[in-house]
N, C-alpha and C positions, 0 to 999 in steps of 0.2 A: 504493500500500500504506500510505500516511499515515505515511512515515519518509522524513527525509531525513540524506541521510549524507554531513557535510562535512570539508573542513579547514579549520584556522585558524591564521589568521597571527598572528605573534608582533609586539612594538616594531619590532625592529627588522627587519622585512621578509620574515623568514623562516618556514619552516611549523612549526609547534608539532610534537610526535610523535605520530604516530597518529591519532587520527580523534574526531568529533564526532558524536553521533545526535540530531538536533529530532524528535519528535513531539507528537503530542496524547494526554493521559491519558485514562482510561476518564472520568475528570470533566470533559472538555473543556479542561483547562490545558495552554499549550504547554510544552515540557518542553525542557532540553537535558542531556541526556548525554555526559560525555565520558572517553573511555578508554587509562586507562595513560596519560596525558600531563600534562607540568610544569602547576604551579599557575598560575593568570590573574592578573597584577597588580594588587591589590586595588583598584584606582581604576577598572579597567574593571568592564563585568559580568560577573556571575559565572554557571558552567552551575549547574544541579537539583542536579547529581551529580559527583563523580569518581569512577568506578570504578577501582579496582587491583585485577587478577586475582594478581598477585603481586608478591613482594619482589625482583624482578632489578632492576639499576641499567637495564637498558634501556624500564622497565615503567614508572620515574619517580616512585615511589612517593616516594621522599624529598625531592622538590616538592610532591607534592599530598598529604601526610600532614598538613601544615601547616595542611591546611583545613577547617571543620569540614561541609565537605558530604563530606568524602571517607568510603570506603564499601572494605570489606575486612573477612576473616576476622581474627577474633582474632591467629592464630598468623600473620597474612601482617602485621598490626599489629606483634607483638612483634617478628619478625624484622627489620622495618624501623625498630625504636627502637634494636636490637642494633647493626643494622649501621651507623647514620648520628647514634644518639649523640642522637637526637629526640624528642621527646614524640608519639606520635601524638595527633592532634587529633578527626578524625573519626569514623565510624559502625560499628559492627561489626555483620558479619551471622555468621550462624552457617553452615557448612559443611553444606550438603546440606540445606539451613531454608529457612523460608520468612521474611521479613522485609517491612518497608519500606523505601524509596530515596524521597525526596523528595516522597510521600504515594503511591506505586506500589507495588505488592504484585509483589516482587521474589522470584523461587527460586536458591539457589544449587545448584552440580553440581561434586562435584571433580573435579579435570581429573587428580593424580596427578603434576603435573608439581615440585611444591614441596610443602614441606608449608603447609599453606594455601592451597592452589592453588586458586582457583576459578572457574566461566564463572557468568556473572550472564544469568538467563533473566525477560522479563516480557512482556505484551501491552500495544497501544496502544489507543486509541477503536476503532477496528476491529477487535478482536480478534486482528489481526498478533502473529504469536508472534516475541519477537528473538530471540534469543541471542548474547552475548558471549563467547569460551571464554581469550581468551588462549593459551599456550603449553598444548598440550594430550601428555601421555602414555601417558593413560587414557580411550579416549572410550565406554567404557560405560554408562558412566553418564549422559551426555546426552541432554536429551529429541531429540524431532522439534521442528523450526520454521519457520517462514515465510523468516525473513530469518538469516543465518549471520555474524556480525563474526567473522574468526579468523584467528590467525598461521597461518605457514608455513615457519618457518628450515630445512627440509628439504622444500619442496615441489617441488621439478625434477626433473622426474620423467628427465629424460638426464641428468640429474647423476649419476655413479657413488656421490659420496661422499653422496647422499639417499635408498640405498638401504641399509639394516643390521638388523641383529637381535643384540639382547644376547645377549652367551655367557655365559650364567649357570654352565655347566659348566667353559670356560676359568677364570674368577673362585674356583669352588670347590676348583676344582684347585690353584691359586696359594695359597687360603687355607690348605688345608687341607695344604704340602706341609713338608719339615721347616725348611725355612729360613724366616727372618724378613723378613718382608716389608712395603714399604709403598706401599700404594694414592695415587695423584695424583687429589684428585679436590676441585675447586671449594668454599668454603670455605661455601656456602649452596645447597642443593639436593640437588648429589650428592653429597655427605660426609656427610648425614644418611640417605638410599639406601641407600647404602652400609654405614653401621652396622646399617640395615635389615635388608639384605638376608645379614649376615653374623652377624646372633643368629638369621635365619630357617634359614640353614645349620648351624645348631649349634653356632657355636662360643662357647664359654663364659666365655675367655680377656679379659684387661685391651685397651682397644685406645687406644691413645695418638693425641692429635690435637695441631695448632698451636690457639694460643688463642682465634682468631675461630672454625674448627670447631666448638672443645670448648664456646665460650659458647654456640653456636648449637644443636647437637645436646642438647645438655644442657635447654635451653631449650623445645624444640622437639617431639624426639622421644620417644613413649611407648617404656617397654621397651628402654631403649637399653644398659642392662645398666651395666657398669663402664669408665667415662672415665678417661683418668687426661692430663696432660700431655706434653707430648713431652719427647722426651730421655732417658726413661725406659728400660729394659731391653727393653719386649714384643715379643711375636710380632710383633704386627699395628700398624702409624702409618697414618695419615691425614692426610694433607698437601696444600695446593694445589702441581697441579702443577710451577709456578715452583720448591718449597720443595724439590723432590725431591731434585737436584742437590747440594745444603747435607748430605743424610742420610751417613751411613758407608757406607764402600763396600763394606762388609760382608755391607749388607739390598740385597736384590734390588729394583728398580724397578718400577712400574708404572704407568701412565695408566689411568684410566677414562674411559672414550672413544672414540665410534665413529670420530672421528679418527684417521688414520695418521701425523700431520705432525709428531709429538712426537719428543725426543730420545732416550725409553723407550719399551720394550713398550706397546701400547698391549690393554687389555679391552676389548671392545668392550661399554659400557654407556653407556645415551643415556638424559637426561629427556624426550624427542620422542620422537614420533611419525615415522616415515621419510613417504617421497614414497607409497609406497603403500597404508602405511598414513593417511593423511590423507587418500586418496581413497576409504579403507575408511571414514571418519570423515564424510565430508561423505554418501555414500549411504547411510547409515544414520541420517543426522537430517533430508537429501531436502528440501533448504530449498528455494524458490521464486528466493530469490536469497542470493550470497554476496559478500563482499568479508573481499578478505586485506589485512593489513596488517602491516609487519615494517620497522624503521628506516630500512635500508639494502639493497643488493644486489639482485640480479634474479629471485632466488627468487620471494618472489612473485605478481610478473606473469605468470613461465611456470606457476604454478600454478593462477592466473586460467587462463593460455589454457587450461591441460590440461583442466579443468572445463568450460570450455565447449566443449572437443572432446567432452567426454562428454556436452553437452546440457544442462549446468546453466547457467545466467546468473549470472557471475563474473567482478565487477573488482578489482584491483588497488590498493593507496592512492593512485598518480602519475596513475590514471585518475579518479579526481574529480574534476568541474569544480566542483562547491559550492566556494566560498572565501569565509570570512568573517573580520574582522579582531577584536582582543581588543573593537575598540568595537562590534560588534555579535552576541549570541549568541540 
């Protein structure tokens, strides 16, 4: 298919995160792509590209922000100046645009998962269509393609806790009940969601955040209505979950979270896509081949296998034998 899709070794011996793409351009230039992963020691070579689909610390953006091949939406840029105090350096594509990456005629697709979230779609010499999606939410939006690069932090499909549906109705119940209340929810992601999803509810009301939240929503989110600091009298706080605890024991608790394993209530709302929803996700774009990648954990490989119980051809990051080192890309 004129793509090959590797890993690469770091100094000291170990594998960089996530994965590498070589091909050949529609100009005949070899190309290296690489995604979500820490920056290359400026003394070796360097790829085409660093893609960042987004601002999570596991995505690595605040390594490869430093470089000016690196390549990210605006608002997945700011977030990552927000959070790590950095100049971005690199490229900005536009959300749902069409752009160039390294003289490659690049489309973006938002995945819904952040704001700024995006999968980076392009073809090679052979008209191979890739797609890159990252942590996905929303896979409506994504074309059909050849070859599938994507996570899976909820792909196991026997996994109990990889299967969920947000209770959008538990959550409006909570908001809208007379006591005061505050939401636990991640201080980049789902605390912008969240504010989302709670001016989409109607309520019209002050909603108090911790400072990382408030710089980052404010920053961030269109429409986000009235912010104010925490500490304050409201209805409604927005806290990372850790901060809960610290609140008055006055305001009622909450997790936002298809997780169970919290010391509060938990809502069940997820930036992910569950196990079967991601197998809704991958037969709807009907790639020819896929490969999951995800830092840690056994997720997934069995999502690899499940795929190809369904007939798809699907590896795993730990099943690549490509390995290359910083000195050769």
């Amino acid at each position: 298919m004129g793509l090959l899709v590797y890993r690469q070794k770091n100094s000291r011996g170990g594998f960089k995160p996530h994965i590498g793409l070589k091909f050949r351009s529609k100009e005949g230039d070899v190309l290296s792509f690489v995604v979500d992963t820490t920056r290359t020691p400026q003394k070796y070579p360097q790829p085409d590209a660093y893609l960042i689909t987004h601002a999570h610390s596991d995505h690595h953006g605040s390594s490869a922000m430093r470089s000016e091949r690196a390549a990210c939406t605006e608002k997945t840029a700011k977030a990552l100046e927000l959070r790590h105090g950095k100049n971005y350096e690199g490229n900005l594509v536009t959300e749902n645009g069409e752009g160039e990456i390294a003289d490659v005629k690049v489309r973006t697709y938002s995945t819904g998962h952040t704001e700024g979230s995006v999968a980076f779609g392009w073809e090679n010499e052979n008209g191979v269509r890739i797609l890159v999606t990252g942590d996905v939410k929303d896979a409506s939006n994504l074309p059909k393609c050849d070859v599938l690069i994507t996570e899976a932090n909820y792909g196991d499909p026997g996994d109990p806790f990889c299967h969920f549906k947000d209770d959008l109705e538990a959550f409006e119940e909570v908001l809208f009940s007379e006591e005061r209340v505050a939401f636990g929810a991640y201080s980049f992601g789902k605390a912008q969601r969240a504010v989302q999803l709670i001016r989409q509810m109607g309520y019209e009301g002050p909603i108090s955040m911790e400072s990382t939240s408030l710089e980052l929503t404010r920053s961030l989110t269109h429409e986000a209505g009235e912010l104010v600091d925490i500490g304050m009298s409201e209805k409604v706080s927005i806290v990372p979950p850790h901060h809960l605890g610290k609140l008055s024991s006055s305001i009622s608790k909450y997790v936002l979270s298809a997780r169970q394993d919290h010391p509060f209530p938990s809502v069940c709302l997820s930036d992910h896509l569950d196990a079967p929803g991601l197998v809704d996700m991958v037969e709807q774009i009907d790639p020819e081949a896929v490969v999951v990648y995800h830092p840690t954990g056994h997720r997934p490989s069995r999502f690899a296998s499940h795929l190809c119980s369904l007939g798809f051809e699907a590896i795993s990051t730990e099943n690549i034998s490509n390995v290359l080192s910083n000195e050769f890309l």
